[in-house]
C-alpha positions in Angstrom: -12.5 -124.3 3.1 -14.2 -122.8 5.3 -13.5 -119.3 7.3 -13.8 -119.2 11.2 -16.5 -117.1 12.3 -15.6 -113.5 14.0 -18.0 -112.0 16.2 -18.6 -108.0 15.8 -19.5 -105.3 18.0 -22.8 -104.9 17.6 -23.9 -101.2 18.4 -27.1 -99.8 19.2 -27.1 -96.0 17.6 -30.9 -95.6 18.8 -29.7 -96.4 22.1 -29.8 -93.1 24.9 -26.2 -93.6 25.7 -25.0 -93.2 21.9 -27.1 -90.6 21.4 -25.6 -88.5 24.1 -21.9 -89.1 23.1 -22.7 -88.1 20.1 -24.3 -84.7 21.4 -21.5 -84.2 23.7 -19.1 -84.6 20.8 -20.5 -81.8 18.8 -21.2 -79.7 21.5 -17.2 -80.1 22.0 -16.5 -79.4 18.6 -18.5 -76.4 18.3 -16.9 -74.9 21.4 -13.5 -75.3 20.2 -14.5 -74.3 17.0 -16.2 -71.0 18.4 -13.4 -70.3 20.7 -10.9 -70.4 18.2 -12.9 -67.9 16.2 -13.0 -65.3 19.0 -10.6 -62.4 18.5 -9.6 -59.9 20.8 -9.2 -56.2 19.3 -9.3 -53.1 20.4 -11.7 -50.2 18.3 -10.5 -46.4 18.5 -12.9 -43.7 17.5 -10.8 -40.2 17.6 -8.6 -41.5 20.2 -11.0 -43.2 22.9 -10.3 -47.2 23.1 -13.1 -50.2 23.4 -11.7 -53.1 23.8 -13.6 -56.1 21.7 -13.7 -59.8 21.3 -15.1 -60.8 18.1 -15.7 -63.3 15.4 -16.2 -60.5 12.2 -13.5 -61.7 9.7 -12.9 -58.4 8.3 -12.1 -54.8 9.6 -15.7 -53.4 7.9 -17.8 -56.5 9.5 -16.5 -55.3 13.2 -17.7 -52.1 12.9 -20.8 -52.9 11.9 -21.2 -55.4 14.5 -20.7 -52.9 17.3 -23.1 -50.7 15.8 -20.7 -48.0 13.9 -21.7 -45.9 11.3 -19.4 -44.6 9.5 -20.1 -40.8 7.6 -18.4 -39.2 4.3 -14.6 -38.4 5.3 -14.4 -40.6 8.1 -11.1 -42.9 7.4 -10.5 -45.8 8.7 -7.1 -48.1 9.1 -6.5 -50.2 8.4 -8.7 -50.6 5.5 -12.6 -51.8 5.5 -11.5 -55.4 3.8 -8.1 -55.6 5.9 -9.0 -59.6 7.7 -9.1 -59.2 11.7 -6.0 -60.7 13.5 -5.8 -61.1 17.2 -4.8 -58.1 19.0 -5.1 -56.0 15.8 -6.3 -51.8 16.7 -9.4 -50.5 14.3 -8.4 -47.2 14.4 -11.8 -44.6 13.1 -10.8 -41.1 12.7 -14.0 -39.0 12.5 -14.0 -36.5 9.6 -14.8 -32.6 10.2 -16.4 -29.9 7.6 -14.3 -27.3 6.2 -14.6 -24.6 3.9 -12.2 -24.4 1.2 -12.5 -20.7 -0.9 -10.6 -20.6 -4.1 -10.5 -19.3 -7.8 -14.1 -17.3 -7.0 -15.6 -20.7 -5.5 -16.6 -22.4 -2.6 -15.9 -25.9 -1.9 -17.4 -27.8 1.2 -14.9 -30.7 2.0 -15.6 -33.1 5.1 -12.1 -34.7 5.7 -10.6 -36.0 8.9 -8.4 -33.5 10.8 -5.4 -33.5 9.0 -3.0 -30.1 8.0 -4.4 -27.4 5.7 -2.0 -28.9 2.6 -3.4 -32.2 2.8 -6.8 -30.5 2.5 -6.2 -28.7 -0.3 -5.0 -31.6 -1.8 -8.4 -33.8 -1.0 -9.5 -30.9 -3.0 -7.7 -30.9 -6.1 -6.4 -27.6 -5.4 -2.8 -26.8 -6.4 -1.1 -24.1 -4.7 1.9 -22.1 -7.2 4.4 -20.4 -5.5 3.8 -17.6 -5.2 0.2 -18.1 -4.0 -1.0 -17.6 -0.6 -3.3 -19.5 2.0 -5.0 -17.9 5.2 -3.4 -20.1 7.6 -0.4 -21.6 7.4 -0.1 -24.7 5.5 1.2 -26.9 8.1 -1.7 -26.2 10.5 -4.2 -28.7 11.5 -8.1 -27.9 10.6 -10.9 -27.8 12.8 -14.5 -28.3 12.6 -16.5 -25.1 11.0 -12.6 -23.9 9.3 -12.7 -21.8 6.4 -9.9 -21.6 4.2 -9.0 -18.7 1.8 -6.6 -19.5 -1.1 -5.5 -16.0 -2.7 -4.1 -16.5 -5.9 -0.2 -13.9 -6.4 1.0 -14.0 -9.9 4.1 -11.4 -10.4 5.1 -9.9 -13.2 7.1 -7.1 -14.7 5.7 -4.7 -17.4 7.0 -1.2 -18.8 4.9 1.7 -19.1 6.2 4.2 -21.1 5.6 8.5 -20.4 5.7 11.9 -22.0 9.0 14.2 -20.6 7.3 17.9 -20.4 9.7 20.2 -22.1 12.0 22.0 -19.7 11.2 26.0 -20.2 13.9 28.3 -20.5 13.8 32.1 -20.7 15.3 34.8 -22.0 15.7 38.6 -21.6 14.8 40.4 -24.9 15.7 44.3 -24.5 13.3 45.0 -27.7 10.8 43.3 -26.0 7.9 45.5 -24.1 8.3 44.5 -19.8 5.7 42.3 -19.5 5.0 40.8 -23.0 6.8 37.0 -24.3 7.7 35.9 -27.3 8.6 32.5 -28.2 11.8 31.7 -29.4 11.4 28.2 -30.0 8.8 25.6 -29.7 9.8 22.6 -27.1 9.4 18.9 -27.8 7.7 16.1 -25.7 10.8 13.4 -24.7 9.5 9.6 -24.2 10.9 8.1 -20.4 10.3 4.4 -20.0 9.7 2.8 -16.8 10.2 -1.2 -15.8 8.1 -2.0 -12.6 7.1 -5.7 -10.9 3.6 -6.1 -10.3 1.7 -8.3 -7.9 -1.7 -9.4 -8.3 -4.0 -11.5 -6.2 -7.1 -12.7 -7.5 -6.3 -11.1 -10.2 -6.4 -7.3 -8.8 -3.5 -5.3 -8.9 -2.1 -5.0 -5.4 1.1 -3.4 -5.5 3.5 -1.8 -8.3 7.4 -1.1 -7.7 9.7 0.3 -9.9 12.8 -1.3 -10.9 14.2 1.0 -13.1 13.7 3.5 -16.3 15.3 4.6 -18.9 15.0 8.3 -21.2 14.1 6.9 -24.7 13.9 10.2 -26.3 15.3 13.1 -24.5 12.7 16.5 -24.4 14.0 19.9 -26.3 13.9 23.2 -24.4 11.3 25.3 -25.0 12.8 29.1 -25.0 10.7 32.2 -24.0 12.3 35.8 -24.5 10.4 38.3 -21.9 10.6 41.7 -22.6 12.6 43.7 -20.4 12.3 47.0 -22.0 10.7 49.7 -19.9 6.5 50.6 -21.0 6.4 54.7 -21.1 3.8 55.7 -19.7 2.3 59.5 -18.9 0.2 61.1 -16.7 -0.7 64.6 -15.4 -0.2 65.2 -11.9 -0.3 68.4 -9.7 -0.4 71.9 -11.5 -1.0 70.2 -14.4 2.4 68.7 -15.0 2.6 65.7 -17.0 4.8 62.7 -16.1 6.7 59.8 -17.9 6.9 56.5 -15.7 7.4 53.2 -16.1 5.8 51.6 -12.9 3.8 52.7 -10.4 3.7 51.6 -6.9 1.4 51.8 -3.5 4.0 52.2 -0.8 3.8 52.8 3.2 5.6 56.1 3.7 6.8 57.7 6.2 9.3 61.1 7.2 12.3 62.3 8.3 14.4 65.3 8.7 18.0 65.3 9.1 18.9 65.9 12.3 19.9 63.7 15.4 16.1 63.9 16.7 15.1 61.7 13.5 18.5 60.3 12.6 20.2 60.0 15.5 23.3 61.2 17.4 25.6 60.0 14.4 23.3 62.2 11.9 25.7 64.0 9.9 22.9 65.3 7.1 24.2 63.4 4.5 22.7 60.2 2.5 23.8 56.4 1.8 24.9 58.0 -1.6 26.5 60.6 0.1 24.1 63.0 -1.4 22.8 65.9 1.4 19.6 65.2 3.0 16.9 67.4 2.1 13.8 67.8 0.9 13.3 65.7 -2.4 15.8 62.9 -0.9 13.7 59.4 -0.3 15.1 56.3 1.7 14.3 52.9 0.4 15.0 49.1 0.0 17.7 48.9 -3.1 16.3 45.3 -3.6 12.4 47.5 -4.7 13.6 50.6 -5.5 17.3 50.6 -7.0 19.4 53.4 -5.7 19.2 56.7 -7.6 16.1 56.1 -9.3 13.8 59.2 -10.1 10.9 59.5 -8.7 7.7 60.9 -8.3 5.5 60.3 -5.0 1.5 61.7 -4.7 0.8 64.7 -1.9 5.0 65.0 -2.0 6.5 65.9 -5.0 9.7 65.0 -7.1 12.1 62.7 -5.5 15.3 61.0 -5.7 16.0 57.5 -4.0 19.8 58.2 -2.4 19.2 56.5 1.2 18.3 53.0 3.1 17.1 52.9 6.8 17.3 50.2 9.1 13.4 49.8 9.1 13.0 50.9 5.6 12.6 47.2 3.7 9.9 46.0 1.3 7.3 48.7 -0.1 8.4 51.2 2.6 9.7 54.2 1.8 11.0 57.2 4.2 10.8 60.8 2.7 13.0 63.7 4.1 12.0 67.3 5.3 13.9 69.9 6.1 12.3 70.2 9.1 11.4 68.1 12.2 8.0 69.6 12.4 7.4 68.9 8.8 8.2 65.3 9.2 6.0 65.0 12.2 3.3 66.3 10.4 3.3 64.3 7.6 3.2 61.3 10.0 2.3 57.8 8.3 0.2 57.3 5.4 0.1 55.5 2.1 1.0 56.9 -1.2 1.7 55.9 -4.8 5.2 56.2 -6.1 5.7 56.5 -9.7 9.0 55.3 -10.8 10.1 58.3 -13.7 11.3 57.3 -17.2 14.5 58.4 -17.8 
């Protein structure tokens, strides 16, 4: 049997009008193509904006296209292999240098302007407690910032001291004025003392006590000093030879015993109720006790029976029987030898 014959569209592809719808179809294709490609970003380098349209199909491939290098520190988000989406922000934050001195070395960080922990922390450097930075850790960093980390480690130690023994003494009547003896040897106690240290970098920079304790208490040491009086002699006018104990240079002056030197009250007899005359001294009771015997250079024997108003320290007032006497005598100083008894 045989089939009917169908008649096919013949087409001429070498013909100019194929060959131009054919162009025109890939030129179509390729536009839609490229158009859909396109993106619209926006790129921000430490806060100033560029708005972009481009075809980069990650986040590291726009940069480059616009010609962005990127230097040690500088961070980038969202990440370099992060695919671009429409309307998507590249945001570039530009890192600065810092300085970073710790432990006895320095370390040069370039890191984008973020606080003075998350520096140290770019840095390995881990901060204890007690340890101190030079600005606050909170604070943001600049460009050129050097930071000084001073290490503070605390602790408490006890020291332990020699007590001095206390001295005590002791009046020994068989004992020569003047001379000691020891009694009995003292002995060295032992104090202990707690204090808190602080150190930084490792120097001590201050100490405070907390408290002590006496962990042996010191013995008294015990001095006798003699007290008994040193006999003396010495020959004096005429020839006379004199015990005396002590001997002392004194400012003396002179009085008689009338109103003119004593005043109107002057009744001619003494503090000790003794009658003034020659061979009666006034002094101060806290130099020369009351009714000590005495003898006194260019003046003779004496007896201390009266005080005076002006008559304190190493003064001493001698009486004559006389006004005229006194006046001639006038003001001099003289030696005073205080007798044995």
């Amino acid at each position: 049997m045989k089939r009917p014959k169908i008649d096919r569209l013949k087409v001429n592809i070498s013909s100019p009008r194929y060959i131009l719808l054919t162009f025109s179809g890939v030129v179509l294709f390729l536009l839609i193509f490229t158009t859909l490609a396109w993106n619209k970003i926006v790129l921000s380098v430490d806060g100033a904006r560029l708005n972009l349209t481009t075809t980069a199909n990650t986040v590291e491939q726009a940069i480059k296209k616009v010609g962005l290098i990127l230097q040690p520190g500088d961070e980038v988000y969202p990440g370099l292999q992060e695919r671009v989406k429409k309307g998507m922000e590249i945001k570039v934050v530009r890192g600065i240098n810092c300085v970073i001195m710790a432990d006895g070395q320095e370390t040069i960080l370039r890191t984008p302007p973020v606080q003075v922990k998350e520096v140290l922390a770019k840095a390995n450097i881990n901060l204890n407690s007690n340890d101190k930075t030079s600005l606050p850790l909170e604070t943001m960093v600049w460009d050129g910032l050097r930071i000084k980390v001073t290490r503070v480690m605390v602790e408490n130690i006890t020291s332990q001291y020699k007590i001095n023994p206390p001295v005590t003494y002791i009046n020994d009547v068989n004992l020569n004025k003047g001379k000691q003896r020891l009694v009995r040897e003292g002995k060295p106690g032992i104090l202990e003392r707690e204090y808190t240290v602080v150190y930084e970098d490792g120097k001590e920079v201050k100490r405070t006590k907390v408290g002590e304790k006496v962990l042996k208490a010191a013995e008294k040491k015990v001095i006798a000093k003699g007290t008994r009086p040193v006999v003396k002699t010495i020959t004096v006018s005429r020839g006379r030879m004199i015990r005396y104990t002590e001997v002392k240079t004194m400012e003396a002056t002179a009085y008689d015993p009338g109103p003119e030197s004593c005043g109107i009250y002057a009744d001619g007899y003494t503090y000790t109720g003794k009658k003034a005359t020659y061979g009666v001294v006034a002094v101060d009771p806290k130099v020369i006790p009351l009714g000590t015997k005495l003898y006194i250079e260019g003046y003779g024997f004496a007896s201390a029976e009266d005080i005076g108003s002006a008559i304190k320290n190493n003064r001493i007032d001698l009486c004559y029987d006389t006004q005229r006497e006194a006046i001639l005598f006038g003001r001099k100083k003289v030696k005073v030898y205080i007798l044995a008894p």
